[in-house]
C-alpha positions as CSV (number, residue, x, y, z in Angstrom):
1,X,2.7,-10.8,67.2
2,X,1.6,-9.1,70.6
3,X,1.0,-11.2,73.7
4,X,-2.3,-9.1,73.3
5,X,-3.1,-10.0,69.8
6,X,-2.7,-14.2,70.6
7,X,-5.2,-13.7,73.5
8,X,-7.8,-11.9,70.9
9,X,-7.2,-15.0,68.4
10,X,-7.2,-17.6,71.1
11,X,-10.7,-16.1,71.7
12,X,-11.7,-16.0,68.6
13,X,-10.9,-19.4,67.8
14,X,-12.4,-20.6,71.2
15,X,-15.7,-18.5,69.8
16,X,-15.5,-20.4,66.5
17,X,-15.1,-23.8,68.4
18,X,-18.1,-23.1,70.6
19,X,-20.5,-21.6,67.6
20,X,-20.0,-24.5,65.4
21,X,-20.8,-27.3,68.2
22,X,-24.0,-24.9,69.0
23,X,-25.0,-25.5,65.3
24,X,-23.5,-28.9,64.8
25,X,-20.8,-28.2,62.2
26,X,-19.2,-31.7,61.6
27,X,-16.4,-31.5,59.1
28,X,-17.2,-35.7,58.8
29,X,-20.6,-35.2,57.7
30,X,-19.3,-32.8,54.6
31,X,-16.9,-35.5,53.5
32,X,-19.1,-38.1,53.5
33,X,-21.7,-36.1,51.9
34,X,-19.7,-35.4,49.3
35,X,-20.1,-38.3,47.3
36,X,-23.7,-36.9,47.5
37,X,-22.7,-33.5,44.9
38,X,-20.7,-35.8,42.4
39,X,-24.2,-37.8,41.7
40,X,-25.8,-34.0,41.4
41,X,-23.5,-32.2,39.3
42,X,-22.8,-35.8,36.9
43,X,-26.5,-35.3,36.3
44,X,-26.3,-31.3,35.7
45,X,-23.5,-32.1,33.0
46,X,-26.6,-33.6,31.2
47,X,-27.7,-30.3,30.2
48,X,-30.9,-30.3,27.6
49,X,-30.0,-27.4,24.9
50,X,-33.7,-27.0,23.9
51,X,-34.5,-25.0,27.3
52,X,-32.2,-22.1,25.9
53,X,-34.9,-20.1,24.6
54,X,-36.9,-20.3,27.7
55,X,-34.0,-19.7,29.8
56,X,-32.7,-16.4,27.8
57,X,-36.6,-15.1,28.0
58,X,-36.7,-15.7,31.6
59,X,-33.1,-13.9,32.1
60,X,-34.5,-11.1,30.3
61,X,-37.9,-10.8,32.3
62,X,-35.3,-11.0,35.3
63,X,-32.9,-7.8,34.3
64,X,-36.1,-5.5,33.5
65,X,-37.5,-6.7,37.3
66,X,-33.7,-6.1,39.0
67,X,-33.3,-2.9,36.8
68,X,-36.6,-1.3,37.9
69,X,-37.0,-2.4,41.4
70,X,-32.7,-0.9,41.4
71,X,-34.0,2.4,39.7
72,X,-37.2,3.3,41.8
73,X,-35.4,2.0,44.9
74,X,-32.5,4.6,44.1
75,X,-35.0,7.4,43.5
76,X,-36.9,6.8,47.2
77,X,-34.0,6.0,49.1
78,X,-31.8,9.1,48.1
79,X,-34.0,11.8,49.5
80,X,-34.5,9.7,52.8
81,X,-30.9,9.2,52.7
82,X,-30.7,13.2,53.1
83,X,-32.9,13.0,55.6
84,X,-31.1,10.6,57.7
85,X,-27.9,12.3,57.3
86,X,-27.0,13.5,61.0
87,X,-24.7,16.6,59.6
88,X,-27.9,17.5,57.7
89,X,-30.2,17.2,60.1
90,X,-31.5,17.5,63.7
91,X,-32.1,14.4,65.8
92,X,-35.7,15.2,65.6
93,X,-35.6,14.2,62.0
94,X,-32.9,11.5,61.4
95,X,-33.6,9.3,64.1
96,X,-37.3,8.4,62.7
97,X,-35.7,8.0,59.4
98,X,-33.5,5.9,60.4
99,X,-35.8,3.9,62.7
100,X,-37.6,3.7,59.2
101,X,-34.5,2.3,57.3
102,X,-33.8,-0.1,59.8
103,X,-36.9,-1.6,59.7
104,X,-37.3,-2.0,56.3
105,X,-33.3,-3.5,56.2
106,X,-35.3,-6.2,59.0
107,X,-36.7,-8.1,56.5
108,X,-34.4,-10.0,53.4
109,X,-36.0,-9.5,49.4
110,X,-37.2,-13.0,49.9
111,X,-39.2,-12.3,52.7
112,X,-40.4,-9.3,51.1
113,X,-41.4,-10.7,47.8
114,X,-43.4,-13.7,50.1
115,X,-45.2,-10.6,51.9
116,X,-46.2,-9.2,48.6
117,X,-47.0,-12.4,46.3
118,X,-49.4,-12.4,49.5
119,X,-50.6,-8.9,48.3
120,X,-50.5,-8.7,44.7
121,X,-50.4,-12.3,44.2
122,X,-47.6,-14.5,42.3
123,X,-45.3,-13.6,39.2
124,X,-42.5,-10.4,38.4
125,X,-44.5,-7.3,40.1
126,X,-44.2,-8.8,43.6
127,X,-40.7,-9.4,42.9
128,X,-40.3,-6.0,41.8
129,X,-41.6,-4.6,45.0
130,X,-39.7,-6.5,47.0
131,X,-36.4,-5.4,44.7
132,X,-37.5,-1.7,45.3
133,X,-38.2,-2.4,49.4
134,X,-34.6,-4.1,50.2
135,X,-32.4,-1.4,47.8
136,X,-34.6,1.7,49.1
137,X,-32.7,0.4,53.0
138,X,-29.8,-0.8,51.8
139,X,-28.7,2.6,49.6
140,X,-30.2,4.8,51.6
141,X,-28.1,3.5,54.6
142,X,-25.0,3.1,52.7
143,X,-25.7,7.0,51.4
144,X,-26.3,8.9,54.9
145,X,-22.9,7.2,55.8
146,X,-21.1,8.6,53.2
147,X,-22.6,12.1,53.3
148,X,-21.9,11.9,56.9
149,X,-18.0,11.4,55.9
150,X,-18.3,14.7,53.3
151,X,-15.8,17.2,54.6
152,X,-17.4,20.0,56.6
153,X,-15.1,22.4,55.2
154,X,-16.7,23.1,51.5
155,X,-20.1,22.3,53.6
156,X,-19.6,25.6,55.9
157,X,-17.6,27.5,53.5
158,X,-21.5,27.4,51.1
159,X,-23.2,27.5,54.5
160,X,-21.4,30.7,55.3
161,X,-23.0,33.1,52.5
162,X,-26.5,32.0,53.6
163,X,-27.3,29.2,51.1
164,X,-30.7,26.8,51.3
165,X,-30.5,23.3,52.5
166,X,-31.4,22.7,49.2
167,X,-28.9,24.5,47.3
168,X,-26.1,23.0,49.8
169,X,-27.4,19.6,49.2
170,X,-27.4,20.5,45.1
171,X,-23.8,22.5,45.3
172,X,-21.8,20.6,48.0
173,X,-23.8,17.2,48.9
174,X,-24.4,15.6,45.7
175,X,-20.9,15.9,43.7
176,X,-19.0,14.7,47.0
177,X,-21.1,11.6,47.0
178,X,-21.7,10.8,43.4
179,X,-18.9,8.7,43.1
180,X,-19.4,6.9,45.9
181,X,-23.5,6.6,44.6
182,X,-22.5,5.5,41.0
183,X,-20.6,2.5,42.8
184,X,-23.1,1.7,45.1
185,X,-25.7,1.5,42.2
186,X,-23.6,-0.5,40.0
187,X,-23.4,-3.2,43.0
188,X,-27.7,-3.0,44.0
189,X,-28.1,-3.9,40.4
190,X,-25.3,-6.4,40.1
191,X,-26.4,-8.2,43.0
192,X,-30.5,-7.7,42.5
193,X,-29.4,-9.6,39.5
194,X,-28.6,-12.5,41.7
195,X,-31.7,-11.9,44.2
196,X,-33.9,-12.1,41.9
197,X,-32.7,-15.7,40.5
198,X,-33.7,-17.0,44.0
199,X,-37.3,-14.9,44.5
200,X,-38.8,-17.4,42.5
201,X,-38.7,-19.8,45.2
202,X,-41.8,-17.9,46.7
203,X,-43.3,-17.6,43.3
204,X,-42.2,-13.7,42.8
205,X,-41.1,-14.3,39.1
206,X,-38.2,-14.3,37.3
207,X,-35.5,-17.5,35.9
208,X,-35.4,-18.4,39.6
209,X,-38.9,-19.8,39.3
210,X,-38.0,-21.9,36.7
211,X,-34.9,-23.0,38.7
212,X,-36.3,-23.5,41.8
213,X,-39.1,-25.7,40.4
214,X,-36.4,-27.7,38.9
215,X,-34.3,-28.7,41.5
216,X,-37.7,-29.5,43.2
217,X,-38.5,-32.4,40.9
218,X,-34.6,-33.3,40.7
219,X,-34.5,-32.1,37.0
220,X,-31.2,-30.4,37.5
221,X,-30.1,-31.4,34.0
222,X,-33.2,-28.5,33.1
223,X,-31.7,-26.3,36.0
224,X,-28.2,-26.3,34.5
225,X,-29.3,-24.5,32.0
226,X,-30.9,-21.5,33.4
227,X,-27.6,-21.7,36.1
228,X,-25.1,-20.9,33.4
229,X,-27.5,-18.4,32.0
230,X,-27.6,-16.9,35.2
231,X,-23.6,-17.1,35.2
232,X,-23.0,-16.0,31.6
233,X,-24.7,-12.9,32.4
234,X,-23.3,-11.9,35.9
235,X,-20.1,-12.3,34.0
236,X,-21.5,-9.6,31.5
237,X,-22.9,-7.1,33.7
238,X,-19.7,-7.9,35.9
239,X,-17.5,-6.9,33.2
240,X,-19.9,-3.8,32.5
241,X,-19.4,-2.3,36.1
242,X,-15.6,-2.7,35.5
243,X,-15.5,-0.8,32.7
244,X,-18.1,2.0,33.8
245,X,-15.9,2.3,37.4
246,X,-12.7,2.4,35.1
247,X,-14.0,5.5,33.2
248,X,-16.4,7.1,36.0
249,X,-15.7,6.3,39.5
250,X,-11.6,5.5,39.8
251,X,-11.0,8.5,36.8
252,X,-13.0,11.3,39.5
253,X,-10.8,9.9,42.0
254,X,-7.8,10.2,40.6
255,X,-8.0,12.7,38.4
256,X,-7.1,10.8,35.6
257,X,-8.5,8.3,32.7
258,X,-7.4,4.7,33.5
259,X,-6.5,2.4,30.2
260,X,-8.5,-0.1,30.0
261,X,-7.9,-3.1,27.7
C-alpha cells in the first residue's frame, strides 16, 4: 500500500474513533448486555403454534399493501423519472423535479405512514400510501440515473431523422433501461416487504402491527411467530427474484439463458 493510501485509513479510523465516542459506542456495554438477548431469544424459542393462522393472514394482508403501494409507486415515478433525466431535459424542467424527488426521499415510509394514519386514520391504506410515497423517490431517482448513463449514440442516431420526445423515449429510452427497471422493481418490492413488517409500529397495518404490539407487552414467544413468517417468506420472494433475474435481467445482458437449478 501507498504512503497515500495509510494516511486516508489512518483518517478514517481516526473518524471512526471520534464518531463512536460522540455517540457513546462502548464495546463493554454490548458484552455485558448480552446476557440480556439469551433471556429474549430462550423465551422466543417458546413459540405458540396456534398464532399461525393469524400470522399467515396478516403476511398476506402485508404482500397485497407492499405489492400495490410497489406497483402505483412504479407507475408515478417512471414518467417523473423522464422528467428528471438531465439528457432529456432542460434545467428548467429537471431541477424542480428533482427538488420534488428529493423531498419526498426526506422523509423514511415510517414517517410517511405516521403522516397519513394522521390523515386517513390507522390500518393497511395508510401504509399503502406511505409504500407508494417512499418507492415513487426512491425509483424515480434510481431511473433518471440510469437513463442519464444510456449511450447517446443510439439516442442521436433516432434524434437525427426528427423523431418525438416521445417516440425517442418509446424506441431508445425504455429498452436501454428495462433491465436495469426490472431489477430495481424486484428489489422495491423485496424490500417493501420488509418495510411494511415495521409500519405497524405507527399503526399503518400489516403483520408488523401484530409484532410490534407483541414485543411491547414482552410476548415475544407470540412475536416469534409472525418473525419466521416474516422470514419464511422473504426467503420465497428472495428466491423468486433469483430466478426472474436468472431468466430476464442477467440473460438480456448476456445474451444468453443462464441454467438455473
Amino acid at each position: 500500500m501507498t504512503p497515500k493510501n495509510n494516511i486516508l485509513i489512518g483518517i478514517i479510523i481516526a473518524l471512526l474513533v471520534v464518531a463512536s465516542y460522540n455517540v457513546d459506542a462502548n464495546p463493554i456495554d454490548f458484552v455485558e448486555g448480552l446476557p440480556n438477548l439469551v433471556v429474549v431469544l430462550d423465551e422466543m424459542v417458546q413459540v405458540e403454534p396456534k398464532y399461525i393462522p393469524t400470522a399467515i393472514w396478516a403476511m398476506f394482508e402485508t404482500i397485497q399493501m407492499a405489492f400495490i403501494g410497489t406497483v402505483v409507486g412504479i407507475a408515478i415515478a417512471l414518467p417523473l423519472s423522464m422528467l428528471a433525466a438531465r439528457n432529456l431535459n432542460s434545467k428548467f424542467v429537471y431541477a424542480p423535479i428533482r427538488a420534488f424527488l428529493a423531498a419526498i426521499r426526506t422523509f423514511p415510509s415510517i414517517l410517511w405512514a405516521l403522516l397519513f394514519v394522521i390523515m386517513v386514520g390507522s390500518g393497511a391504506f395508510a401504509g399503502v400510501l406511505a409504500i407508494i410515497m417512499y418507492t415513487i423517490g426512491f425509483i424515480a431517482k434510481l431511473q433518471y440515473e440510469v437513463i442519464e448513463t444510456i449511450d447517446s449514440d443510439p439516442m442521436d442516431a433516432v434524434g437525427s431523422i426528427g423523431v418525438s420526445k416521445v417516440q425517442l423515449i418509446t424506441y431508445v429510452v425504455i429498452p436501454e433501461s428495462a433491465s436495469h427497471l426490472l431489477s430495481q422493481m424486484l428489489y422495491m418490492f423485496d424490500y417493501n416487504i420488509r418495510q411494511t413488517s415495521i409500519l405497524g409500529l405507527v399503526g399503518a397495518g400489516g403483520i408488523g402491527f401484530y409484532i410490534i404490539n407483541y414485543i411491547k407487552f414482552f410476548e415475544y414467544g407470540k412475536a416469534a411467530i409472525f418473525m419466521i413468517v416474516v422470514l419464511v417468506t422473504v426467503l420465497i420472494i428472495d428466491w423468486i427474484s433469483v430466478k426472474i433475474r436468472d431468466k430476464y435481467i442477467i440473460k438480456s445482458q448476456h445474451g444468453m439463458e443462464v441454467k438455473t437449478k
